[in-house]
KOLTOR-223057 format. One record per atom (N, C-alpha, C): x, y, z; residue in one letter; atom name. Coordinates in Angstrom, 2 decimals. Example, Ala and Ser with C-alpha at 12.3 -4.5 7.8 and 13.67 -1.06 7.14 Angstrom:
BEGIN
((13.19; -5.69; 7.80); 'a'; 'N')
((12.30; -4.50; 7.80); 'a'; 'CA')
((13.20; -3.30; 7.80); 'a'; 'C')
((12.85; -2.25; 7.08); 's'; 'N')
((13.67; -1.06; 7.14); 's'; 'CA')
((12.90; 0.03; 7.87); 's'; 'C')
# end
This chain:
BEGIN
((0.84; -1.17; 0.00); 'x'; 'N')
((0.00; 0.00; 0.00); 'x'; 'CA')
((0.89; 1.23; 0.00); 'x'; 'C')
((0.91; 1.95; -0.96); 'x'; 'N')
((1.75; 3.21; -1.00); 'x'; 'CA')
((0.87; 4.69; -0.05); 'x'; 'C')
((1.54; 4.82; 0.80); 'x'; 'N')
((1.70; 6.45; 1.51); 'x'; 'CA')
((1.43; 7.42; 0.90); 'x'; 'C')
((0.12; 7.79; 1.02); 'x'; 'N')
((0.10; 8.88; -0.32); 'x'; 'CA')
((0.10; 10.04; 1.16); 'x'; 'C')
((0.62; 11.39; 0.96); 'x'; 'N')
((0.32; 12.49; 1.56); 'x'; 'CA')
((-1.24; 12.60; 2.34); 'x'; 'C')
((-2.32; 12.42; 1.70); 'x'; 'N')
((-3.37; 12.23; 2.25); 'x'; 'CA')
((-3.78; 11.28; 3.43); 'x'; 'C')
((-3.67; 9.93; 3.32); 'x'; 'N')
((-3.25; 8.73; 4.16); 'x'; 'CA')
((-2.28; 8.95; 5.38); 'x'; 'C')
((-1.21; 9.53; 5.38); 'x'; 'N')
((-0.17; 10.35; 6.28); 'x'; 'CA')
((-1.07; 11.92; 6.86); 'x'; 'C')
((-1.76; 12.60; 6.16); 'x'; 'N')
((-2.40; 13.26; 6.88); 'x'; 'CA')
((-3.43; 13.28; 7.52); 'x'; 'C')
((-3.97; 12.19; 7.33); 'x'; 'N')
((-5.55; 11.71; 8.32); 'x'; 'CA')
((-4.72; 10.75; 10.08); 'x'; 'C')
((-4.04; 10.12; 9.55); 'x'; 'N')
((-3.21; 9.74; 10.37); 'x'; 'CA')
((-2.64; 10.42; 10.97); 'x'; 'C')
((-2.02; 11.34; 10.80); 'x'; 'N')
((-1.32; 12.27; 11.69); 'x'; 'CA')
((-2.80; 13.39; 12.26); 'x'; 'C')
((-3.86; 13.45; 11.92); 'x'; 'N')
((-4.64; 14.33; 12.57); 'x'; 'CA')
((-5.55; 13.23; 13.67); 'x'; 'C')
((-5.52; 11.93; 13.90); 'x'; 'N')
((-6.28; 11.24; 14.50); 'x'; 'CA')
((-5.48; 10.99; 15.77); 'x'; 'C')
((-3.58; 11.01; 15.55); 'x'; 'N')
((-3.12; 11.28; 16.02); 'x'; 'CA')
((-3.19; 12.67; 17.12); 'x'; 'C')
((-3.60; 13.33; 16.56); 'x'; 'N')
((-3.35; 14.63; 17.05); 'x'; 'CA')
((-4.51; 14.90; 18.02); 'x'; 'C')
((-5.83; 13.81; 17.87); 'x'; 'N')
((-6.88; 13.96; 18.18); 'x'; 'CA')
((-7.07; 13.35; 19.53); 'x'; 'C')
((-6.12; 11.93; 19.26); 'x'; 'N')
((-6.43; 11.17; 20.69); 'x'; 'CA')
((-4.80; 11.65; 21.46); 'x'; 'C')
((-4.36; 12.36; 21.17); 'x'; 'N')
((-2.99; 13.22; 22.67); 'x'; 'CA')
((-3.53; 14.22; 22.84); 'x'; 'C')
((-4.41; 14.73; 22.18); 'x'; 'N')
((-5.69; 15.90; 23.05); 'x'; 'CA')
((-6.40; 15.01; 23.91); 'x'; 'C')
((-7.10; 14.38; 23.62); 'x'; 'N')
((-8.03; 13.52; 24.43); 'x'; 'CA')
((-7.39; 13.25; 26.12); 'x'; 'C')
((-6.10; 12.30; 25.55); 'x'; 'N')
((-5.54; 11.99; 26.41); 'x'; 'CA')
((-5.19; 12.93; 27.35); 'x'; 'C')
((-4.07; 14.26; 26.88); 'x'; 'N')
((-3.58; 15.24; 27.55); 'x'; 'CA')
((-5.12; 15.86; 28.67); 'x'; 'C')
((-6.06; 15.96; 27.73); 'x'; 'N')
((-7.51; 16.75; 28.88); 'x'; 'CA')
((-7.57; 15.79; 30.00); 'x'; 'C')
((-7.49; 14.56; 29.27); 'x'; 'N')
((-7.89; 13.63; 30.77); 'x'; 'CA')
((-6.85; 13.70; 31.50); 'x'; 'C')
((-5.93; 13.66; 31.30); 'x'; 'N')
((-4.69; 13.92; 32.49); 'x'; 'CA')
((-5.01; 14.94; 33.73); 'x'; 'C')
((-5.29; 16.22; 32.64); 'x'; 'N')
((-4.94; 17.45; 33.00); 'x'; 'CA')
((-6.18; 17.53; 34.00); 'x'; 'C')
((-7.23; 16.47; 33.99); 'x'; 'N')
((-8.43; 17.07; 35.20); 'x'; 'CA')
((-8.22; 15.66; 35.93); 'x'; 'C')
((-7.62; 15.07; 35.84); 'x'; 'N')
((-6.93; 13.57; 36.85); 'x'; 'CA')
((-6.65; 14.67; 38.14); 'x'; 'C')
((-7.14; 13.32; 39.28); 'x'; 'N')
((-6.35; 13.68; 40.48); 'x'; 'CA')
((-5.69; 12.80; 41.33); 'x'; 'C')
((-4.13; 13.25; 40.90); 'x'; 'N')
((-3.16; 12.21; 40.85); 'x'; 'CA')
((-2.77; 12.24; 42.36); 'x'; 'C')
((-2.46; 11.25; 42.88); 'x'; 'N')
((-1.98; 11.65; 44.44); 'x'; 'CA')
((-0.57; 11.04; 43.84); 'x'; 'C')
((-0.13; 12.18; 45.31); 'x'; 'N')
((1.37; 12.15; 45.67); 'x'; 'CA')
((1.97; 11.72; 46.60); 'x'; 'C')
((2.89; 10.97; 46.43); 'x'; 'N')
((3.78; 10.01; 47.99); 'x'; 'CA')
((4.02; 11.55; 48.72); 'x'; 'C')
((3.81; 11.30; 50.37); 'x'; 'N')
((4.41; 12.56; 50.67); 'x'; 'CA')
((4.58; 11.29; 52.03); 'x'; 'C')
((5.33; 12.13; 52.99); 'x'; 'N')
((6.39; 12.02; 54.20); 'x'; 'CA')
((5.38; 12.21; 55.42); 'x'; 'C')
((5.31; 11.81; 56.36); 'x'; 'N')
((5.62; 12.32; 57.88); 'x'; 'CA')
((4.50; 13.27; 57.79); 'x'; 'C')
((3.23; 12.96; 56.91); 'x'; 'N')
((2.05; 13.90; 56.82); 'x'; 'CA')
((1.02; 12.94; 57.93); 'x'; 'C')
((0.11; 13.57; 58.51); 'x'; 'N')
((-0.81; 13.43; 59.47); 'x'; 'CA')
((-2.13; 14.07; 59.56); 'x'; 'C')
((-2.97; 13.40; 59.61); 'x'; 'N')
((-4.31; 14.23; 60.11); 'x'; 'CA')
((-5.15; 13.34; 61.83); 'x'; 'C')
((-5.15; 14.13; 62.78); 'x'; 'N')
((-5.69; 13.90; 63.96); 'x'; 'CA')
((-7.26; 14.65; 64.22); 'x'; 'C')
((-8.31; 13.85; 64.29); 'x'; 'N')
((-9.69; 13.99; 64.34); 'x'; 'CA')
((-10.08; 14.38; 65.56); 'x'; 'C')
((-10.67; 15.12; 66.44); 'x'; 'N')
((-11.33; 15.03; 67.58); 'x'; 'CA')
((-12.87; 15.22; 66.77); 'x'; 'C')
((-13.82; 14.51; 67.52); 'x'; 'N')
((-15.23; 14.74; 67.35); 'x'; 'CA')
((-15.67; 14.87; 68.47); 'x'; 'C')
((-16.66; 15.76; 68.49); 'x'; 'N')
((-17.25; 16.18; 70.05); 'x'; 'CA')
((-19.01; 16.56; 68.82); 'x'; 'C')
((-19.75; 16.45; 69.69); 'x'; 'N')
((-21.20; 16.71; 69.85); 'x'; 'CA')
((-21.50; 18.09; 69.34); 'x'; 'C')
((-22.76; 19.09; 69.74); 'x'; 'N')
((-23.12; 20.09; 69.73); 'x'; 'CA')
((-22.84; 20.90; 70.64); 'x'; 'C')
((-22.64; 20.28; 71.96); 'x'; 'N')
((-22.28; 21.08; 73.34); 'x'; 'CA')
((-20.97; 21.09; 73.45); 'x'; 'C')
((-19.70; 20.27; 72.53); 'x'; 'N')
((-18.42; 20.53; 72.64); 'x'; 'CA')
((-18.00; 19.13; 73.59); 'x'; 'C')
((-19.26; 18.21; 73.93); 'x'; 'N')
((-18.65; 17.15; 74.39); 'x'; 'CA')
((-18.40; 16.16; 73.62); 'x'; 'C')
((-16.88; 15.01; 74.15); 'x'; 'N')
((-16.59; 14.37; 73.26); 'x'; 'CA')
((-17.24; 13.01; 73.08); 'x'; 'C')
((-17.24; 12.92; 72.11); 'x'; 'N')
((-18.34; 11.70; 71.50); 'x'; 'CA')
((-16.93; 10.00; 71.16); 'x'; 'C')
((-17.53; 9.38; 72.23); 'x'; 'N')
((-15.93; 7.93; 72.62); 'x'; 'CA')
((-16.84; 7.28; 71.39); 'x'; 'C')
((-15.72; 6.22; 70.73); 'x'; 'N')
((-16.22; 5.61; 69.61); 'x'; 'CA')
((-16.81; 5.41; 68.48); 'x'; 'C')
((-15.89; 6.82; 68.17); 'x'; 'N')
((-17.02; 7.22; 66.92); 'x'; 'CA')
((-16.41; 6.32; 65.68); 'x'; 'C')
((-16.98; 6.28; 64.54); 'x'; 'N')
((-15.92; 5.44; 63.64); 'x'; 'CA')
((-15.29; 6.99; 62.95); 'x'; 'C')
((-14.15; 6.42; 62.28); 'x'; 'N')
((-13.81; 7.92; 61.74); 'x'; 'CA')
((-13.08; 7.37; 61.16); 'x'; 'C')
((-13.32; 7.45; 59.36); 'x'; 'N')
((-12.89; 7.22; 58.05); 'x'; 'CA')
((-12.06; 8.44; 57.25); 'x'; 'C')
((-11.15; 7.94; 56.63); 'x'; 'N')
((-10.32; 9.03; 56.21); 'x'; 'CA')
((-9.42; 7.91; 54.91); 'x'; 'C')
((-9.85; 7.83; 53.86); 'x'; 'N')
((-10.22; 7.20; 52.55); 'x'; 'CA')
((-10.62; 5.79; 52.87); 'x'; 'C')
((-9.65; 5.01; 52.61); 'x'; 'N')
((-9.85; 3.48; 53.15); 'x'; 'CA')
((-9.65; 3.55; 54.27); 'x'; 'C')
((-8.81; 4.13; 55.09); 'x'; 'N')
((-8.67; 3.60; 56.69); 'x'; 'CA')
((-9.21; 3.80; 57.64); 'x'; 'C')
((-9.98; 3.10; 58.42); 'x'; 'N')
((-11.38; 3.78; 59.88); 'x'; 'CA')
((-10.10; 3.72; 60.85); 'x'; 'C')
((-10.43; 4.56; 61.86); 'x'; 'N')
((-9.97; 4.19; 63.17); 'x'; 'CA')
((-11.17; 5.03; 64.27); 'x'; 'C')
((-11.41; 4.03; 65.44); 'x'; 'N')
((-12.55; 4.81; 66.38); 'x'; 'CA')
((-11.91; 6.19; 67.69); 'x'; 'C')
((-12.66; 6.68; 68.00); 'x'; 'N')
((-11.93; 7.51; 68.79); 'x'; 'CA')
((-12.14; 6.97; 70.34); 'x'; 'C')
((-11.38; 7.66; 71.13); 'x'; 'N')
((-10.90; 7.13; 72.42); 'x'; 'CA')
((-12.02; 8.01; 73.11); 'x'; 'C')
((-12.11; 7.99; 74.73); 'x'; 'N')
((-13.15; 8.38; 75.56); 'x'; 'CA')
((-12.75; 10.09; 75.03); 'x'; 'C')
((-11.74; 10.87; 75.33); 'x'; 'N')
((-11.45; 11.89; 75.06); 'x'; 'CA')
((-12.04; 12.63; 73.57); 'x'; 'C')
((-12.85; 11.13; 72.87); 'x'; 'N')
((-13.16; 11.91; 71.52); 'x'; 'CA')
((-12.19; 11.93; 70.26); 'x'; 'C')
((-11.08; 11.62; 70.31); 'x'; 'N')
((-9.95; 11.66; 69.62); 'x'; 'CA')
((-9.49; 10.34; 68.14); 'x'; 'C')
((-9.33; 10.48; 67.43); 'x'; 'N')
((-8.60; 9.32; 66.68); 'x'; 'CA')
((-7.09; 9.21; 66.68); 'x'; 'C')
((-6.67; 8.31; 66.75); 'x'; 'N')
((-5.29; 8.14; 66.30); 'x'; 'CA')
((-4.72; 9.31; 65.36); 'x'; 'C')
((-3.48; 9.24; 65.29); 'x'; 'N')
((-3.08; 10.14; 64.16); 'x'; 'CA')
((-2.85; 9.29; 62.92); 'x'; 'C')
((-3.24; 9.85; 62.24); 'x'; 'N')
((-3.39; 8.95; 60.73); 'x'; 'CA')
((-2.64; 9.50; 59.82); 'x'; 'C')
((-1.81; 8.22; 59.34); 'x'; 'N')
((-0.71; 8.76; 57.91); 'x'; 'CA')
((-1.47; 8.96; 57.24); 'x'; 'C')
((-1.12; 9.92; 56.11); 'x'; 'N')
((-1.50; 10.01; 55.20); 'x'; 'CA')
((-0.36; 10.12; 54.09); 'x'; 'C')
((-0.43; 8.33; 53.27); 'x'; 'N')
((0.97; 8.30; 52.54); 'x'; 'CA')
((0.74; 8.85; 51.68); 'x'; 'C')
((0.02; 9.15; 50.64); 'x'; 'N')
((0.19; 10.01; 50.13); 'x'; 'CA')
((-1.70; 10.86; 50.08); 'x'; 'C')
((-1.41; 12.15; 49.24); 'x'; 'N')
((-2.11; 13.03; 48.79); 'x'; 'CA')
((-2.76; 13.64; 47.67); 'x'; 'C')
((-4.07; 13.65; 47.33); 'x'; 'N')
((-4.26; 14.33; 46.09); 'x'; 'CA')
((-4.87; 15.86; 46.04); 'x'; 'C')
((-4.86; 16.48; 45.39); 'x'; 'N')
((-5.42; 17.70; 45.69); 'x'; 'CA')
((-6.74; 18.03; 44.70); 'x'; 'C')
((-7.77; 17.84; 45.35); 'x'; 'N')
((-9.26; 18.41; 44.21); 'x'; 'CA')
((-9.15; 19.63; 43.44); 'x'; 'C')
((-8.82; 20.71; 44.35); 'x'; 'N')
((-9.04; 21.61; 43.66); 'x'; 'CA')
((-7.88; 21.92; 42.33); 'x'; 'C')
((-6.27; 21.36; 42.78); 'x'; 'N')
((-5.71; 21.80; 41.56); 'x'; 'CA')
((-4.25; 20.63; 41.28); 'x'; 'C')
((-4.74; 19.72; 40.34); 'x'; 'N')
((-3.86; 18.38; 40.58); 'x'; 'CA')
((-2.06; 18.78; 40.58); 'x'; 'C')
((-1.65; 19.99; 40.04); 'x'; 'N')
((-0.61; 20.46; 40.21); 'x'; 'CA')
((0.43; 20.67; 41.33); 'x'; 'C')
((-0.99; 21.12; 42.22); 'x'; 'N')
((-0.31; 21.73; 43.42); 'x'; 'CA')
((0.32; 20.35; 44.68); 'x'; 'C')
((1.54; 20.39; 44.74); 'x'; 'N')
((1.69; 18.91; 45.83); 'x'; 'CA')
((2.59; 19.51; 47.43); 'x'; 'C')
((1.95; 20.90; 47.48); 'x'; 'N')
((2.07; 21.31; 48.54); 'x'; 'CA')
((1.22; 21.14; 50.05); 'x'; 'C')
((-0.09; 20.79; 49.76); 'x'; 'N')
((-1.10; 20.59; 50.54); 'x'; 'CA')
((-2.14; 19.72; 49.42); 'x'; 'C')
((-2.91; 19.17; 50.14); 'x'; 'N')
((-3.73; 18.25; 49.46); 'x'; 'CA')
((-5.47; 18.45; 49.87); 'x'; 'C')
((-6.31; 17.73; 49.50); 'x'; 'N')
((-7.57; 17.49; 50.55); 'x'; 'CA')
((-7.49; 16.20; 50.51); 'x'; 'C')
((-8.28; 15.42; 51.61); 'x'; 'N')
((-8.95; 14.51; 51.91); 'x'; 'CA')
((-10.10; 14.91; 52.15); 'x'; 'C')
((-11.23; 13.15; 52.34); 'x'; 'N')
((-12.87; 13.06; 52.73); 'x'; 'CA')
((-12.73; 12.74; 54.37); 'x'; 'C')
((-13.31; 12.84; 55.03); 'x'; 'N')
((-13.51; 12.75; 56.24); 'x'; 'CA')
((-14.66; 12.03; 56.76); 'x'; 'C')
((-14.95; 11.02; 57.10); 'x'; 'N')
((-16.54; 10.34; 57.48); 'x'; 'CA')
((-16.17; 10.20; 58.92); 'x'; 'C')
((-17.57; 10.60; 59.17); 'x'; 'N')
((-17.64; 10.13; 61.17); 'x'; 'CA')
((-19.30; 9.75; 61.33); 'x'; 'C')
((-19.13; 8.51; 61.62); 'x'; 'N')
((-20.16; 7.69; 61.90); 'x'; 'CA')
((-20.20; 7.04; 63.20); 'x'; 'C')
((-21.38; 7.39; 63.89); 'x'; 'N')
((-21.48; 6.70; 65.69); 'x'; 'CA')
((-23.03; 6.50; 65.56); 'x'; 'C')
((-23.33; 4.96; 65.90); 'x'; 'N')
((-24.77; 5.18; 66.34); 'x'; 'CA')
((-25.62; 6.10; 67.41); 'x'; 'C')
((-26.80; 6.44; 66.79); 'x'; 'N')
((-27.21; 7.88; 67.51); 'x'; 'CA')
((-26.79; 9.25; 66.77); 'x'; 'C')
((-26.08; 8.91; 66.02); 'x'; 'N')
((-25.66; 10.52; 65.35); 'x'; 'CA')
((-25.63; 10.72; 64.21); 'x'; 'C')
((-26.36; 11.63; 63.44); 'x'; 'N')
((-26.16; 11.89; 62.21); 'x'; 'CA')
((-24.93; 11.68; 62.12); 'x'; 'C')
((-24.26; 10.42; 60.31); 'x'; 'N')
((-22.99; 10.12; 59.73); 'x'; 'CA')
((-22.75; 12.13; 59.41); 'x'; 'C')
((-21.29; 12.23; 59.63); 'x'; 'N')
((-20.60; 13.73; 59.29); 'x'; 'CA')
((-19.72; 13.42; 58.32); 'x'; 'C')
((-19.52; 14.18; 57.22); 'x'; 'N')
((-18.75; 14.51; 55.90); 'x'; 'CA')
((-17.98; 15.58; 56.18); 'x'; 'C')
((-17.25; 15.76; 55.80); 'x'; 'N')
((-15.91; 16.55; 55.76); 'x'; 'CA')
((-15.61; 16.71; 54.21); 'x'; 'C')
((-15.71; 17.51; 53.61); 'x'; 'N')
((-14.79; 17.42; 51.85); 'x'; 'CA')
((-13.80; 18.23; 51.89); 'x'; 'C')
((-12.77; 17.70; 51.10); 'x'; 'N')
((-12.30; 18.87; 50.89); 'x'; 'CA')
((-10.88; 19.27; 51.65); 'x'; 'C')
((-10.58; 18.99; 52.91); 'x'; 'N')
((-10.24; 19.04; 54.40); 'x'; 'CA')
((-8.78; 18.74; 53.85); 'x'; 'C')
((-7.91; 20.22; 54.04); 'x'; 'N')
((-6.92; 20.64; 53.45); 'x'; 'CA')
((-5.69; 20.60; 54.77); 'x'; 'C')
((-4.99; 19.06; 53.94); 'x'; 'N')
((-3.94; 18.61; 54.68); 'x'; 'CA')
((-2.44; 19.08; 54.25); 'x'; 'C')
((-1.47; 19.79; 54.82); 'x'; 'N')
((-0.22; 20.06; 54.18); 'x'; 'CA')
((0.71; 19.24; 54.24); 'x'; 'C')
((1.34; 18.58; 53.05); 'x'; 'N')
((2.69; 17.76; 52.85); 'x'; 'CA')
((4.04; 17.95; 54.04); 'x'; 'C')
((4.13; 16.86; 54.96); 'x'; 'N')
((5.20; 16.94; 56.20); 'x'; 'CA')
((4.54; 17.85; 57.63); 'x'; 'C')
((3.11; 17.35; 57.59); 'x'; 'N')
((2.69; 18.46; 58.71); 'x'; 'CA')
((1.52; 17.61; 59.07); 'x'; 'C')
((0.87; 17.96; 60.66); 'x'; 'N')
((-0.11; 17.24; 61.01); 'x'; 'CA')
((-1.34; 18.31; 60.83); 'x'; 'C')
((-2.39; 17.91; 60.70); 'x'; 'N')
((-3.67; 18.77; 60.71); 'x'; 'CA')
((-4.58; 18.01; 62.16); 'x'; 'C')
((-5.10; 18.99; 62.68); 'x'; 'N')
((-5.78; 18.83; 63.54); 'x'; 'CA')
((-7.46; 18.96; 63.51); 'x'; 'C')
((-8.01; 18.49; 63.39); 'x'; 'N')
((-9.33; 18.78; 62.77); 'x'; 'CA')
((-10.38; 18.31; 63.64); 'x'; 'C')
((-11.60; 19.31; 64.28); 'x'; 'N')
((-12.82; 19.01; 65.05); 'x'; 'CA')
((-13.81; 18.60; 64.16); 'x'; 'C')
((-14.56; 17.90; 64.60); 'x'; 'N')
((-15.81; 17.71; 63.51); 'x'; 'CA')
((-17.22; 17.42; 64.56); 'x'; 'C')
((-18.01; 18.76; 64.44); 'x'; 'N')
((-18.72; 18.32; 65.32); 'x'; 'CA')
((-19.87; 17.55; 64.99); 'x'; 'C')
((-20.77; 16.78; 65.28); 'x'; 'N')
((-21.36; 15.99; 64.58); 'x'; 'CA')
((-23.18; 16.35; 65.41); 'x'; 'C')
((-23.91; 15.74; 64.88); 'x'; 'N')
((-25.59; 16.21; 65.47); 'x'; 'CA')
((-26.07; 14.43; 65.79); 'x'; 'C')
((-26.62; 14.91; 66.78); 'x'; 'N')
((-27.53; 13.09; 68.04); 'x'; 'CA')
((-28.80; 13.64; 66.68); 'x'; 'C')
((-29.16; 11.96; 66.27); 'x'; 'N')
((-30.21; 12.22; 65.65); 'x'; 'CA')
((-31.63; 12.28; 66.85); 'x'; 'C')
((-32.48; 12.97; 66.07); 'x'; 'N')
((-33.48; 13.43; 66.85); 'x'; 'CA')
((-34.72; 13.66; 66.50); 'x'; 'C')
((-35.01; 12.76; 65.43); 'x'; 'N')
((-36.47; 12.49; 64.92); 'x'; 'CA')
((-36.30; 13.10; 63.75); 'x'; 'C')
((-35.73; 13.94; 63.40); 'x'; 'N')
((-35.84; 14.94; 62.00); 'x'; 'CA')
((-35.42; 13.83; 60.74); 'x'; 'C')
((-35.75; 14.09; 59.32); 'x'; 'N')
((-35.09; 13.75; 58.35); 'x'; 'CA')
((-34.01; 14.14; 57.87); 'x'; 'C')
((-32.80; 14.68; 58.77); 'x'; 'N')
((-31.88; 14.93; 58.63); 'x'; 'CA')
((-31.07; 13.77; 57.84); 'x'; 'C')
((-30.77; 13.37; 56.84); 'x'; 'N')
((-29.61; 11.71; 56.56); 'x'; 'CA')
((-28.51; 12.13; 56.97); 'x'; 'C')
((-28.04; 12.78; 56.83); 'x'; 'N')
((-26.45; 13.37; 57.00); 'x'; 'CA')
((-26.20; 14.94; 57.28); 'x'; 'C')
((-24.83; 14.85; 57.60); 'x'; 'N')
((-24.17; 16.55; 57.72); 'x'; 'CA')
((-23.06; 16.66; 56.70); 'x'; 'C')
((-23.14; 17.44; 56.05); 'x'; 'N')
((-21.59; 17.76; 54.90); 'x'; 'CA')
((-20.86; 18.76; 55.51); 'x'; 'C')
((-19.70; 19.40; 55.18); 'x'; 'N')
((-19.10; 20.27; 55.54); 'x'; 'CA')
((-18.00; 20.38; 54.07); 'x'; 'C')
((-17.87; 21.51; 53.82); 'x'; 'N')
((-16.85; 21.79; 52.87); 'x'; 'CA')
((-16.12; 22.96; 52.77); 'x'; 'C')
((-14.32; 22.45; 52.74); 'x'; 'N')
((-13.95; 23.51; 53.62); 'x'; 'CA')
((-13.35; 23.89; 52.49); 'x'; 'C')
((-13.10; 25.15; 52.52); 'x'; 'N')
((-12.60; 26.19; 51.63); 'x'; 'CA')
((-11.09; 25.88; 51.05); 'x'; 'C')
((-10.69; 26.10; 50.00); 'x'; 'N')
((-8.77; 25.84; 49.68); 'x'; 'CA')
((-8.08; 27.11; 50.60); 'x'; 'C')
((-6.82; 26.80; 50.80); 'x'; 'N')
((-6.22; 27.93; 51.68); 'x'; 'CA')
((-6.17; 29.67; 50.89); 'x'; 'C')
((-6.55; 30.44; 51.57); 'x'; 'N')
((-6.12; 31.93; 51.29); 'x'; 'CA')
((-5.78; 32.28; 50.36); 'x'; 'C')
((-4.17; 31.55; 49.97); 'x'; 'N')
((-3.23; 32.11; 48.91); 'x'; 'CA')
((-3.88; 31.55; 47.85); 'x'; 'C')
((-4.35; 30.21; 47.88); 'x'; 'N')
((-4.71; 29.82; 46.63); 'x'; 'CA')
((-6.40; 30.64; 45.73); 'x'; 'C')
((-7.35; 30.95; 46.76); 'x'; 'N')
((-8.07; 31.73; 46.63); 'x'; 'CA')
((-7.17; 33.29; 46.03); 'x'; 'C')
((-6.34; 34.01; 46.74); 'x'; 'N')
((-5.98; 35.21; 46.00); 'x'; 'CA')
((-5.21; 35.00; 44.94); 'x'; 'C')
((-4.77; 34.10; 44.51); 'x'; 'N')
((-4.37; 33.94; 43.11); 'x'; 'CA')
((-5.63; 33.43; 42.42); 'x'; 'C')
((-6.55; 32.81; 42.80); 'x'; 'N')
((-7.42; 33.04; 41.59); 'x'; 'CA')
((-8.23; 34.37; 40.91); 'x'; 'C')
((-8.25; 34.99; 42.29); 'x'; 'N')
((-8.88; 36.27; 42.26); 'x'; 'CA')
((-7.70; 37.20; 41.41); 'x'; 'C')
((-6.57; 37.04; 41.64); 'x'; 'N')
((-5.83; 38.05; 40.96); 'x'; 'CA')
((-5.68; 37.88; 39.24); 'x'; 'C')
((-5.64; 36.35; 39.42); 'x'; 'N')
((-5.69; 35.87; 37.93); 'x'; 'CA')
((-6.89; 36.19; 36.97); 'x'; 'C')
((-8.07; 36.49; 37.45); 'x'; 'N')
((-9.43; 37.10; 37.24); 'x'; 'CA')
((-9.78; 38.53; 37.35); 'x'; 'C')
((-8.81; 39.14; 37.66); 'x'; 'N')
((-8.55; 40.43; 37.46); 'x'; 'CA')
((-7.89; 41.04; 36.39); 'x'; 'C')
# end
């Protein structure tokens, strides 16, 4: 089969078609990153600020329950991905679940952990109480700087 110019140019544009494809899907991937000596420590306490012993408390695949004090273990976190911008491998988010019978399950999104550092994080959670409440979400904002660079970039 002879190569005509035409044949070489459909080929090279189908080419061109699926490393776009590919490159977009990359580019909105959220790739996690090995990071070090990173940590996130949970306390859950109630509505009144008291602490709630045994709660389950999920943080991707791994549960661990909290102690009478309300507390979870400190939890590695080997590595990190970041939602809002897969670039950035300075800080990351994680999901956060806290589930105790008697209490509305609590969500966390979002919950912005920094690479080589522990985060300390409350989550207060609601005693169910007849309402159709299913759940509580919470979604926490990206840090400061990353907010004023978008704002400046939009200026």
């Amino acid at each position: 089969m002879k190569a005509t110019f035409k044949n070489v140019a459909i080929a090279l544009a189908i080419l061109v078609v699926v490393v776009s494809v590919l490159a977009a899907v990359d580019a909105n991937s959220n790739m996690a990153v090995a990071v070090a000596n990173t940590y996130i420590k949970i306390a859950v306490v109630d509505l009144d600020g008291s602490p709630v012993h045994n709660a389950k408390v999920t943080v991707g695949e791994v549960s661990f329950y909290t102690d009478n004090k309300g507390l979870s273990p400190s939890i590695e976190l080997a590595t990190l991905s970041n939602s809002y911008d897969a670039a950035i491998t300075e800080w990351g988010t994680v999901t956060v679940v806290v589930e105790k019978d008697g209490y509305v399950p609590t969500f966390v999104f979002n919950c912005v952990v920094y690479n080589g550092q522990t985060r300390k994080l409350t989550v207060r959670t609601y005693t169910q109480d007849g309402s159709e409440l299913p759940y509580v979400s919470y979604v926490e904002s990206p840090p400061d700087g990353y907010v004023q660079e978008l704002l400046s970039a939009n200026n």
